[in-house]
N, C-alpha and C positions, 0 to 999 in steps of 0.2 A: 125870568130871562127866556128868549126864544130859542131856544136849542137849536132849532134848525138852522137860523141865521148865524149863529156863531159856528156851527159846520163848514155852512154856505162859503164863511168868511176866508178861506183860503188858510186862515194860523197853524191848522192841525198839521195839512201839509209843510209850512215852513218849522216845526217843531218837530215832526221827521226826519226834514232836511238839517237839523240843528240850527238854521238859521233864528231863534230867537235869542232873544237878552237873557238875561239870569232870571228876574221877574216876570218874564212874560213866559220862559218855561215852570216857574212855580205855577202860573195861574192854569195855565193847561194843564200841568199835573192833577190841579186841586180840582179841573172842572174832568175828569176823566173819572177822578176818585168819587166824584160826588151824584154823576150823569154816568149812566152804563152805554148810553147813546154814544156819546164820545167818546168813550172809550174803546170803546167796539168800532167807530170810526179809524183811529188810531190805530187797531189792528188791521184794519181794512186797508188800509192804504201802504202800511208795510208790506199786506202780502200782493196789494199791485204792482209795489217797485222791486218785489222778486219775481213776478213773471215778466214786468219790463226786462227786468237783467236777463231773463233766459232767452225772451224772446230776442234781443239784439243781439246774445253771443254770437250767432251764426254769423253775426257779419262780423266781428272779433276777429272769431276762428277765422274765416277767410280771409282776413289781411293778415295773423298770424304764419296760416299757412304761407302765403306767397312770400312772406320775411322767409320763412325757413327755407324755400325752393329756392330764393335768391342768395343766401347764405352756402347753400349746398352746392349753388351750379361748378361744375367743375373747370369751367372753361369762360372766362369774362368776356364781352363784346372786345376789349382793346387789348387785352394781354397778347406779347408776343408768343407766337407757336410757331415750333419747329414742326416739320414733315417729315415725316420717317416710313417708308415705303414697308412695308410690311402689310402682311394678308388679315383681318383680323375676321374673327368667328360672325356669321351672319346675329349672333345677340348675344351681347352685352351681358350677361346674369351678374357679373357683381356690379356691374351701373344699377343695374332694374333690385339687386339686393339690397342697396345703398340707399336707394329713395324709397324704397320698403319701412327700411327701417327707420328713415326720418320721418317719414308720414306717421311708423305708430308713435314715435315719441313724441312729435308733436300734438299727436291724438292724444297720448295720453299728458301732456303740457297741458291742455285746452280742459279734458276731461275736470284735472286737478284745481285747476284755476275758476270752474264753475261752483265744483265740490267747497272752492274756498271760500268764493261771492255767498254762494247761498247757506252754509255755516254760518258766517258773518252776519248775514240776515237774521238765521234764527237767534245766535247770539241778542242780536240787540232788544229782539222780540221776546227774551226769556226775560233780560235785564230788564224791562220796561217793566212786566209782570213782577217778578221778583218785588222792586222797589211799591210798587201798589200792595203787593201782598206786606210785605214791612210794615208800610203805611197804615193798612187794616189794622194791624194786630196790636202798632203803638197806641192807635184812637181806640181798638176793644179798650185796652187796658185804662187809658186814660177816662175813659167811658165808666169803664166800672169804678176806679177811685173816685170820679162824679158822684155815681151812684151813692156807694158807699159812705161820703162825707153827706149826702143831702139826704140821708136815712138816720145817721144821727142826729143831723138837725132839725130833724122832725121827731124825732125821740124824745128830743127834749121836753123836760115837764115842766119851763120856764115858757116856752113857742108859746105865742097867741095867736090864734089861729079869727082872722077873719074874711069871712064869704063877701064877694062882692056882686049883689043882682044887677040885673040887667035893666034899664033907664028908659023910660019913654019908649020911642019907634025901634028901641035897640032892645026890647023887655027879651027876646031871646039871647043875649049873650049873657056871659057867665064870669067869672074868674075868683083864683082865693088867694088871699094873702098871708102869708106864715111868718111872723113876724119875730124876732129873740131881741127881745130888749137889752141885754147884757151885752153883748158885741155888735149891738144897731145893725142888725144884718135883717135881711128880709128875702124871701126867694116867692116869687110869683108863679102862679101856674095858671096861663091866661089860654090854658087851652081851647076855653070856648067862646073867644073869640074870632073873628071871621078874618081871612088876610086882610090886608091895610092894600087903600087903593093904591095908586101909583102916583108918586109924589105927595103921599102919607104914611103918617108912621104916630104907632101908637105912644104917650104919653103918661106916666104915672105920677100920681099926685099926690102928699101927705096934705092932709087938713087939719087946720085949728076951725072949730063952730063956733065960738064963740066970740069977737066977731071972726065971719069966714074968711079963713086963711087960709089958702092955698100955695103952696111949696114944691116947687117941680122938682122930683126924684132921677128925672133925665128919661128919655126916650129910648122905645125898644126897637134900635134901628133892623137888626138882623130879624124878624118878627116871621116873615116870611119865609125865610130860610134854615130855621130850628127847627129841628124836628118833634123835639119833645114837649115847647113851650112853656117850660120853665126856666126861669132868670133869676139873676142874682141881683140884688139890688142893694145899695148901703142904705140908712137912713138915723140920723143922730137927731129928727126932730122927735116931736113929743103928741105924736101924732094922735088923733081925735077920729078919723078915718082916712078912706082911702078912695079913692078914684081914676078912672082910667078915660083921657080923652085920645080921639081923634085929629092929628093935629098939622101942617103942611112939616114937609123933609125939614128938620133941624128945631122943630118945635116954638113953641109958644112961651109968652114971658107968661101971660096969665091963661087958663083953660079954657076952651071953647066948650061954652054950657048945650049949645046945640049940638054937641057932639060928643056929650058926657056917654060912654057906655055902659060904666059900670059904677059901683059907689057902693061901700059898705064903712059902717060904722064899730069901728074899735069896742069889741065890749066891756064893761064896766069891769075892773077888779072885784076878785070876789071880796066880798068880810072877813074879817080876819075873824081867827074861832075863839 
């Protein structure tokens, strides 16, 4: 996937915004957790929409303030007033004390009301983190139960263990097949194979030799995207060996021999003693 184009693409911003579906913020989640790019996007752009938010309060503030001056004014354009001849003092100090003291509390209104935008901000910026950190620690664990089950299964002194070389123009690739007869399970480790082009994807094969029979164990569509490149595969045939093709998205009814990569032969039971 091009990373930068799904940046490019505007989503992260509406995922910000909450403006996505339920699935479409699952997938930004999963590509945040997966791409450090993205995610680091995601932070980037919450902390623009808190300096947007700072930078516009000022004008907030100033139509704040003029609410409160026109709240405070003492005197309306239409209200009746009466005239009462008396001398008053050349200034006013509880007028000028009065708007003093609206001015701080509206300062400190304004103060409070940023303190609570950008709270709000971090808040959502710890949540977002928080749930990734969750994330991590559910996959460690799930990660090591992997581990853990595919190390007994390799323990086993039942596992038949076969190599599979690498085929004509392909003579450098590699991969091995672990095979338990008892629960027809198989787990491949096709590490040394090369990514699959685009609009390919690799293909595993059980074969009968005798005549050659080939049996598609189904495709490794994620091939690209594991990291470890080990699979789990079932397999209930009665298989003779193994092979891996090359095959277009959604696979092949029978294997393309020009694009055989790998193939290894089931070795024989030992003699009984």
């Amino acid at each position: 996937m091009d990373i930068n184009a799904y940046i490019a693409s505007g989503i992260l911003e509406l995922y910000v915004a909450g403006a996505l579906s339920e699935d479409e913020n699952k997938e930004v989640y999963q590509m945040m957790h997966k791409y450090p790019e993205v995610r680091q996007e995601v932070l980037d752009i919450e902390a623009a929409i808190v300096k947007l938010t700072a930078a516009t309060s000022n004008i907030k503030n100033a139509d704040l303030l003029q609410a409160i001056k026109d709240k405070l004014t003492f005197n309306a354009p239409d209200a009746d007033t009466k005239v009462i001849s008396i001398t008053k003092p050349k200034y006013n100090w509880l007028t000028y004390t009065g708007w003093a003291a609206a001015l701080i509390i509206g300062a400190g209104l304004l103060w409070t009301l940023n303190q609570n935008q950008e709270l709000e901000s971090n808040l959502n910026t710890a949540e977002i983190e928080n749930a990734y950190l969750e994330e991590q620690i559910i996959n460690s664990r799930s990660e090591l139960a992997d581990s853990k089950k595919l190390l007994n299964f390799l323990r086993d002194k039942d596992i038949i263990s076969v190599p599979l070389g690498g085929q004509g123009e392909f003579a450098n690739t590699y991969a091995k097949v672990y095979w338990n007869k008892k629960d027809n399970s198989i787990y491949l480790d096709a590490q040394g194979l090369p990514e699959a082009p685009s609009g390919k994807v690799y293909q595993v094969w059980s074969l009968k030799l005798n005549p050659l029979t080939p049996t598609s164990l189904g495709t490794i569509d994620d091939f690209n995207t594991d990291d470890n490149k080990i699979f789990a595969i079932a397999n209930a045939n009665q298989s003779e060996a193994f092979g891996i093709t090359l095959e277009p998205e959604g696979g092949s009814e029978t294997p393309t021999m020009e694009q055989l990569y790998t193939l290894g032969v089931v070795p024989a039971p030992a003699p009984a003693p």
